[in-house]
N, C-alpha and C positions, 0 to 999 in steps of 0.2 A: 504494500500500500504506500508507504512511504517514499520507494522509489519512484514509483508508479506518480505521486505528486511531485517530485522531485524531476522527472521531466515533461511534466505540464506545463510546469514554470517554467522550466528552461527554454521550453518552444513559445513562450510567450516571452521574455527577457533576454532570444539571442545570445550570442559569445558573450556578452559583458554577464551576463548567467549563467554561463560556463564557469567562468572561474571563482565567479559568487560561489554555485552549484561544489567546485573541487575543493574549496576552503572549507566547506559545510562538512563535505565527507569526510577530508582530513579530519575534522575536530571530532567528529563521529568515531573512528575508526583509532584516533587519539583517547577518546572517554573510553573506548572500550578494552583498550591496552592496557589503558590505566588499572580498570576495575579486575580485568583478569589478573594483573601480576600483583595485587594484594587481596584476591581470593588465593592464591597459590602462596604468599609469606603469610598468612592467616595457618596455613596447613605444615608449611615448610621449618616454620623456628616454632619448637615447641618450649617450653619454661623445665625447669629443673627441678626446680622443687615445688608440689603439688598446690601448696599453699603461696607460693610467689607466682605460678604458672597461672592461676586463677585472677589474681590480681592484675598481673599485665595483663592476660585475652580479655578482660574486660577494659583495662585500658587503650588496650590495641582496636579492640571493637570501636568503641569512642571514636579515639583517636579515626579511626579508618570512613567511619560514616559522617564524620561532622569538620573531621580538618587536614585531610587527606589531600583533599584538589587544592587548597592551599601552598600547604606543609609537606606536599609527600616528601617522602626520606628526609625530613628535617630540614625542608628550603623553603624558600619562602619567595611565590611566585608574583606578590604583587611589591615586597619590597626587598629588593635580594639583597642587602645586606644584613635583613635584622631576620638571620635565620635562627632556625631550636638548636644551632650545633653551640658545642660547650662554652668555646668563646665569647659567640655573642651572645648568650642567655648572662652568661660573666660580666661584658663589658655593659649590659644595658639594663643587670643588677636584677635578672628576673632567673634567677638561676635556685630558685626556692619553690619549696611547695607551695609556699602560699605565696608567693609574689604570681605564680603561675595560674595557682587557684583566682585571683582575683586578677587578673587579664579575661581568663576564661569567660570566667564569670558576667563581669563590666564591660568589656570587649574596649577597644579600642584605637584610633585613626579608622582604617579600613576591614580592622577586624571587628567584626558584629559579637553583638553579647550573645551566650549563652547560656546565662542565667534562667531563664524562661523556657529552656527546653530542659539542660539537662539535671539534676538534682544534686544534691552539694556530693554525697559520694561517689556518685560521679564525674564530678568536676576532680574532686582529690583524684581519683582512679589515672583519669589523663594524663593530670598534674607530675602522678610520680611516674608512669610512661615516657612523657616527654624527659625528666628528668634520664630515666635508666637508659634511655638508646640516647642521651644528649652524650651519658660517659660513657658507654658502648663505640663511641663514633656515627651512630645511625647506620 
């Protein structure tokens, strides 16, 4: 179906809809890369010990549905310096559970709050996530 609309439009927007049309599909075929190779690190790094392992996959869960297309692997795609790697959570003094908890939380610049969706244990859950893969290297 979606292809199928996909060149309706194109026969009605010409070449200059072609390449509209391939930037579409890029991002498409981009969203869907993305989401397979963190169903397959969901399965692929498993935790050590049964009670830490628990805590990360729900951290990991989190993290993977709400700040993933952002943050994947600890970058930061709308402002790439102020990435989750150990440095700059260091240099810009958020390198704490609760400095991280309340970013989460309150959101800030261009990162949106989460307060309202997620609940405070699991804001902490993220919180010490992003901490463990910050000293992991990501």
């Amino acid at each position: 179906m979606v292809i199928y609309q996909d060149m309706k439009w194109l026969s009605v927007h010409g070449w200059k809809g072609r390449i509209i049309l391939q930037r579409v599909m890029l991002v498409r075929c981009g969203a869907m890369l993305v989401f397979m190779c963190l169903a397959i690190a969901l399965f692929v790094f498993p935790g050590h010990d049964a009670a830490l392992a628990d805590d990360r996959t729900v951290g990991q869960r989190i993290f993977s549905a709400n700040c993933s297309a952002c943050h994947i692997g600890g970058t930061n795609v709308i402002i790439s310096h102020k990435t989750l790697r150990k440095e700059a959570l260091e240099k810009y003094a958020m390198n704490s559970i609760e400095a991280i908890s309340h970013q989460v939380t309150n959101g800030k610049n261009a990162m949106p709050a989460f307060g309202g969706r997620l609940t405070d244990a699991e804001v902490e859950a993220v919180a010490q996530y992003v901490l463990q893969q910050a000293e992991s290297g990501w």
